[in-house]
N, C-alpha and C positions, 0 to 999 in steps of 0.2 A: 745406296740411300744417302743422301748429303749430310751432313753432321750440322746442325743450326750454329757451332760453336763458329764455325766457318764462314757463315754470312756476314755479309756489311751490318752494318745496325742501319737500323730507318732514320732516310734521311729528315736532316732540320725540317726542313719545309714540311713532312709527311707527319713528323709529330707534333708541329706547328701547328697545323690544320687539325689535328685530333683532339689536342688539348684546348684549342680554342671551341669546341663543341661539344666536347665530354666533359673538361675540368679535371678535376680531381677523381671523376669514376675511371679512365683510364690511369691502367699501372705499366711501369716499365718497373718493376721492383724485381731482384730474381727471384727473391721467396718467390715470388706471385706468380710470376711466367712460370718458375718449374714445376710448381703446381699442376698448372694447366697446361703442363708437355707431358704428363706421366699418365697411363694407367693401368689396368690391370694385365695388359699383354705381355712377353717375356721379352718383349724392348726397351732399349735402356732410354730414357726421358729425351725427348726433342723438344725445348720451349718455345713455345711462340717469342716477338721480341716488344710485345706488348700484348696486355687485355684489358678489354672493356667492358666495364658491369653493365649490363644493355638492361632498363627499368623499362621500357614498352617497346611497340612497333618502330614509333618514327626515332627512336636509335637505331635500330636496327638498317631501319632506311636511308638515315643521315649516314653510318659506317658505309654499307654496300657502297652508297654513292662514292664515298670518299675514298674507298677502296679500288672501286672502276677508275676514280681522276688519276689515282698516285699509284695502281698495278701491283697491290698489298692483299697478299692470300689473305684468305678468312676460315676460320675453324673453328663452326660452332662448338659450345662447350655444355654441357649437365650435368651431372652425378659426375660423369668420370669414372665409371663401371665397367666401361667397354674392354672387350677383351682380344681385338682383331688389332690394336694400334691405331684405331680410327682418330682418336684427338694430336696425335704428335704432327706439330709443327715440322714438317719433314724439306719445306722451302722457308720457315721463318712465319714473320707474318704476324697478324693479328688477330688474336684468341676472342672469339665471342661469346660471355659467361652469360647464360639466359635464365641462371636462378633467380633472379630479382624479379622476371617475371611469371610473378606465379600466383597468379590470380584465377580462382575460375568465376569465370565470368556468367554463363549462366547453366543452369540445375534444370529440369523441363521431366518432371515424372511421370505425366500423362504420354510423352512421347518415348521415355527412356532415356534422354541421350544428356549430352551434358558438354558444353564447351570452355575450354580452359586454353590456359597460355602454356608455354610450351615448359614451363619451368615447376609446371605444379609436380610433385613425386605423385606414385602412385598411390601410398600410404594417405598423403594428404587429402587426396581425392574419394579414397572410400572413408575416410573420418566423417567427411564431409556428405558422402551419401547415407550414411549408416542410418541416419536417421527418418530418410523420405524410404526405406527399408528397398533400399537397391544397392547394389554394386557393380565395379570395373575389375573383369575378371583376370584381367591380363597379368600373370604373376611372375615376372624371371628372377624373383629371388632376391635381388639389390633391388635397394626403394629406389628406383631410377625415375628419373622425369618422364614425364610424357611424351615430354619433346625429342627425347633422347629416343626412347622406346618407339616412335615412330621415326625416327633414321636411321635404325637397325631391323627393325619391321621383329621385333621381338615377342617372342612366345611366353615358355615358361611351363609350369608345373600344372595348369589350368587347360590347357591346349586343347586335350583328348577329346575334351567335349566344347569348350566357347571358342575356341578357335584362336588365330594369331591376331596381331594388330593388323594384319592385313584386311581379318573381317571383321573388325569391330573400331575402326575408325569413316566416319560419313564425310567429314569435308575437313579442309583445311587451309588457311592463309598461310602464304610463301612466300617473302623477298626475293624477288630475282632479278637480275640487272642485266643487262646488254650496250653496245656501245649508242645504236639507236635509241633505246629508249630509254637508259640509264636503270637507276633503281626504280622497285615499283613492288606493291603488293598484290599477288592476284588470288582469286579464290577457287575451291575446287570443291564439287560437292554440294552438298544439301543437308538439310535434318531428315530429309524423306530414307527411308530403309532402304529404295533401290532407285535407280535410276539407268536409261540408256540414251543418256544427252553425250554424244558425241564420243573422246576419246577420256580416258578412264585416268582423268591426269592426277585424283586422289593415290590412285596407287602407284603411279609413276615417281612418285616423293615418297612413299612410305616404303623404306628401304633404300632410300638414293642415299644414306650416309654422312649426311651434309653437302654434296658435292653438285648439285641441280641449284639449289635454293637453303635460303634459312627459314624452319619452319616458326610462325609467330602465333598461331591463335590452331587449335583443336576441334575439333567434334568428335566426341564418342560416342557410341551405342551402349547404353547399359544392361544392366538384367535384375531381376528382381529376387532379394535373397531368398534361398530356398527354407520352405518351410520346415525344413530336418537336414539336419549335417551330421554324419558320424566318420570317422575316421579308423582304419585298422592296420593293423601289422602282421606279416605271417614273414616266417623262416621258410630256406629251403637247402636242400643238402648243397646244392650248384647254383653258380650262377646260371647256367644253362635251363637248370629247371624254375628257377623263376620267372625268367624272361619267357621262356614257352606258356607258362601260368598266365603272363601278361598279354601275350598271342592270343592264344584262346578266351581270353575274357572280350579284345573289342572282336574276333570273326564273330562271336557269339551275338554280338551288337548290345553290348550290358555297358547301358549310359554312365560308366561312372566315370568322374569328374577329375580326379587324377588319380594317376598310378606312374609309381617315381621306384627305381632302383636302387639301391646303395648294396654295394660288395663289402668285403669283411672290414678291407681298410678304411673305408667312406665310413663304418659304423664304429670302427677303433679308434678314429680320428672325434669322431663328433663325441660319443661315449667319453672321450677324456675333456675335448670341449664344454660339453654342456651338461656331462656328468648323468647322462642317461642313461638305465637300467635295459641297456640291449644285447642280445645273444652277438657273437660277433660269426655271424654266420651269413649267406646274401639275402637281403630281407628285401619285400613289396612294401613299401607303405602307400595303402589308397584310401581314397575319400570318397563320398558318397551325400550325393544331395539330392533332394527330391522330397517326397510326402511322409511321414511316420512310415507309415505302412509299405511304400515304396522301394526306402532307405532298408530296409531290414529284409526285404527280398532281393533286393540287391545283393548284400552284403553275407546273406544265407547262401547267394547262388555262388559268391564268389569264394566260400570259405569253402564249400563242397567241393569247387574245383581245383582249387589250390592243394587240398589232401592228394587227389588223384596225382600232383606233379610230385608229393612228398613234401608240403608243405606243413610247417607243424607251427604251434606256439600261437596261436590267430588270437591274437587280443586288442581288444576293444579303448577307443578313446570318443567318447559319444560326450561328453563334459568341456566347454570351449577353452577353458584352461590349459586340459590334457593334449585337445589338439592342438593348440596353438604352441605347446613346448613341441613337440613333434615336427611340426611342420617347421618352425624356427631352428630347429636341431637339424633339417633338410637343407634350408638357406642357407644354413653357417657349413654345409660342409666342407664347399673349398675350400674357405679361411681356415677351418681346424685341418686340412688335411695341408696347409701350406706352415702349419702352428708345429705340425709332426714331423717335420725335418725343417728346423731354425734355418734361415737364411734361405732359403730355397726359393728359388719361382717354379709358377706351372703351366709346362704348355699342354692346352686341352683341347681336346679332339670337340669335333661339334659334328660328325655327321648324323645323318637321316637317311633312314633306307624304307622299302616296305616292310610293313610290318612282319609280311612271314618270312624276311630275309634276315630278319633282326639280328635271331640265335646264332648265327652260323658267324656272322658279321662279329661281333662281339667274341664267341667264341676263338677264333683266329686271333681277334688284336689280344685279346689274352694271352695265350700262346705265346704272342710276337712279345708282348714285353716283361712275361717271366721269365724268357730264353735272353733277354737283353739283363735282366738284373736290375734295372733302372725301378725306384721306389713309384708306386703307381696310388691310385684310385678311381672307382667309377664310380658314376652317379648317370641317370638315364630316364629322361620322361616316355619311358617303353611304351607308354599308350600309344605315343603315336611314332613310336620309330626312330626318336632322335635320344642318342645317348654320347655321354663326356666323361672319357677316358684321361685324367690329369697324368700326366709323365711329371713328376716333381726332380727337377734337376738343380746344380749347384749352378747358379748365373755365372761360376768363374770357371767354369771346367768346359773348354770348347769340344769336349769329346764327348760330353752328356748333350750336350747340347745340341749336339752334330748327330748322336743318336733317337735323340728323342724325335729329332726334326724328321729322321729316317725311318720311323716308326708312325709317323701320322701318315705321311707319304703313303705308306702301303695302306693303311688304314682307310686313307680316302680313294686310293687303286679301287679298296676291295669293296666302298660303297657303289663310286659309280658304275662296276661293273653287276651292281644289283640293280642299277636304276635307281640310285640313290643322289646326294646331295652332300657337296662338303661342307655346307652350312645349313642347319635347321634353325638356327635364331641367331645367331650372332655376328654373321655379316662378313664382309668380305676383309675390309680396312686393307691392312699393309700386308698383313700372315698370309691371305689363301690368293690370289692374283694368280699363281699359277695353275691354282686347283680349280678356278673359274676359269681358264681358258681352256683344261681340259672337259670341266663338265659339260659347256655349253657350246663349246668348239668356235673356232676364231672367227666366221661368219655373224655368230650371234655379238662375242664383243666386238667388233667394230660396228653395228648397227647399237651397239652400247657408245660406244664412244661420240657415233655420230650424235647421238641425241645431248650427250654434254656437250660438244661444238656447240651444237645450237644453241644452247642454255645459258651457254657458259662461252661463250668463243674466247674469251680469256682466260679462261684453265684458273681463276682463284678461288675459287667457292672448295674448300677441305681437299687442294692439289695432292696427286701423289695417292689416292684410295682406290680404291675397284678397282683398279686397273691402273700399270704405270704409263709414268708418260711414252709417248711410241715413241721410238728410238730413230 
């Protein structure tokens, strides 16, 4: 991987032409670049060697261009959440920060849907429906942009029942440049729920990473809040047994809305976090939405079967206060389980397997990393299969590092040998590249690659992700 330390700086003439059109929104500052070369991956920061605060499209479209003249990588930027190394500047280049726009643009209740700039957070976006009484379910825990969350093609704690960003986005504008045609904005999509007009180029960007285009304007699909929410918690002797508990609730087909794991450390970590009164035992925390009457068959069916796995302790947060520290005590687990050994990073597993291969799959990487010694945590949206085993290691010890690396390895060996996935939401970036060419085998990345040729015949839209350059 190239060190940016090592790059030329851009030349006169390329900053020349930036500043002459940005002004003062473009920085060359390092605060500012290392910012925007770092995030939450266990890689050390790669800065871009400039960024630009991009305020609407035709920035956007003015950079691309300028970036096509003068052969200057571009790496959209958001939250900064990601956790594959998808934002590090790994050729240099120039950082495109798309927080400034974050405007949504328009709200449509009769239709459900709702179109925004790529820079609105999530958070921002249910503020703002809260009160036409809808919402955007899509939840991974960081208030991450929209925009961001559709170049990750990101899930979350919501999953089991509304699905990824893959089904709950309609259309979308994309900057995309070629030497022919230069920069240009194209659209994909509709407000309509479905459509079979040609080829499916919404979803061909939701998940590309940044590396097709830069995503500039949204359409979502919304949902309408449910008319009863209650949330609960049940203990179990094992991990084993709770994730079976978790099995048997969706074969059963019982709609509920999430169901999230946390093992003893995930709950010892948050419990000193957020100072919450929990057994440190491997606990379910599920949610349930739907009618009064509904919600409380639900949550009867599931408190019954939970006993049968040895599930004890099932207690109730039906009061939005009560759920909302709960579910906030689930988002902050990584931070508090990275807060529980000071200085630490964490590389975190991301696979997805079928559901009935969950137990087995988990149970192994347990095994593997209490036979390793290396300080852990899980956390896991078992509803639908995909769970995140944290290896917390010491950034200076290249033999934690070197182990922990050789613990995912296996770990992802033994999803895709279920027919599983080494990424359930988190995406590919710089970490998995190898674990992508063995899941989908090397026929399928080069008809990947082909399609960035074509996109991209200049290789600078987010260089260096999905897949490296061929050698």
């Amino acid at each position: 991987m190239p060190d940016t330390a090592d790059l030329p700086p851009l030349s006169a003439l390329t900053l020349a032409a930036l500043r002459e059109r940005f002004g003062e929104r473009l920085s060359t500052a390092t605060a500012v670049c290392l910012q925007h070369g770092r995030d939450e991956s266990p890689f050390d920061p790669q800065p871009p060697q400039a960024v630009l605060f991009c305020a609407d499209e035709a920035d956007v479209l003015a950079a691309v261009a300028l970036a096509q003249h003068h052969g200057l990588p571009l790496i959209p930027f958001g939250a900064g959440s990601s956790l594959e190394g998808h934002l590090l500047a790994v050729q240099g280049g120039l950082s495109l920060d798309l927080n400034g726009m974050n405007r949504i643009l328009r709200i449509d209740p009769e239709d459900l849907t709702a179109t925004v700039q790529p820079g609105v957070s999530r958070e921002q976006l249910n503020e703002a429906l809260r009160h036409a009484g809808l919402f955007f379910p899509i939840d991974p825990g960081a208030n991450a942009t929209i925009g961001g969350m559709c170049a990750t093609r990101a899930s979350g704690t919501n999953a089991v029942r509304y699905g990824t960003m893959r089904e709950n986005v309609l259309g979308l504008r994309v900057v995309v440049a070629d030497a022919a045609q230069g920069s240009r904005a194209v659209r994909t999509g509709t407000r309509a729920r479905k459509s079979s007009a040609g080829y499916d180029l919404t979803r061909l960007f939701v998940g590309s990473e940044g590396t097709l285009g830069v995503i500039t304007e949204i359409t979502l699909k919304l949902h309408p809040l449910p008319e009863a929410v209650s949330a609960a918690v049940a203990h179990f002797p094992s991990v084993d047994a709770a994730v079976r508990t978790a099995i048997a609730l969706i074969q059963m087909g019982l709609p509920i809305a999430r169901c999230e794991l946390l093992d003893p450390h995930a709950i010892r970590a948050v419990k000193r976090h957020d100072g919450l009164n929990l057994r440190e035992a491997p606990m379910l925390l599920m949610e349930f939405h739907g009618s009064p009457a509904g919600v409380r068959e639900q949550a009867e069916t599931v408190q019954a079967l939970a006993a049968e796995h040895g599930g004890s302790d099932f207690d109730w947060a039906s009061t939005p206060e009560a759920r909302r520290r709960l579910w906030t005590a689930r988002h902050r687990a990584y931070h508090a389980a990275l807060q529980s050994r000071p200085g630490c990073r964490a590389i975190t597993t991301d696979s997805c397997v079928p559901v009935s291969r969950l137990a087995a799959c988990i149970e192994a990487a347990i095994a593997d990393v209490e036979a390793s010694g290396l300080p852990y945590f899980i956390v896991g949206h078992v509803g639908d299969g995909n769970f995140h085993l944290g290896y917390l290691i010491d950034p200076a010890s290249a033999a934690e590092r070197d182990t922990a690396e050789a613990l995912n390895a296996r770990l992802v060996a033994r999803a895709l040998a279920a027919e599983g996935s080494c990424t359930g939401e988190h995406g590919i970036g710089l970490h998995k590249q190898g674990f992508l060419l063995d899941e989908i085998g090397p026929e399928s990345v080069a008809l990947m690659r082909a399609i960035k040729q074509a996109l991209d015949p200049r290789g600078l839209f987010n260089p260096g992700k999905i897949f490296a350059a061929a050698g």
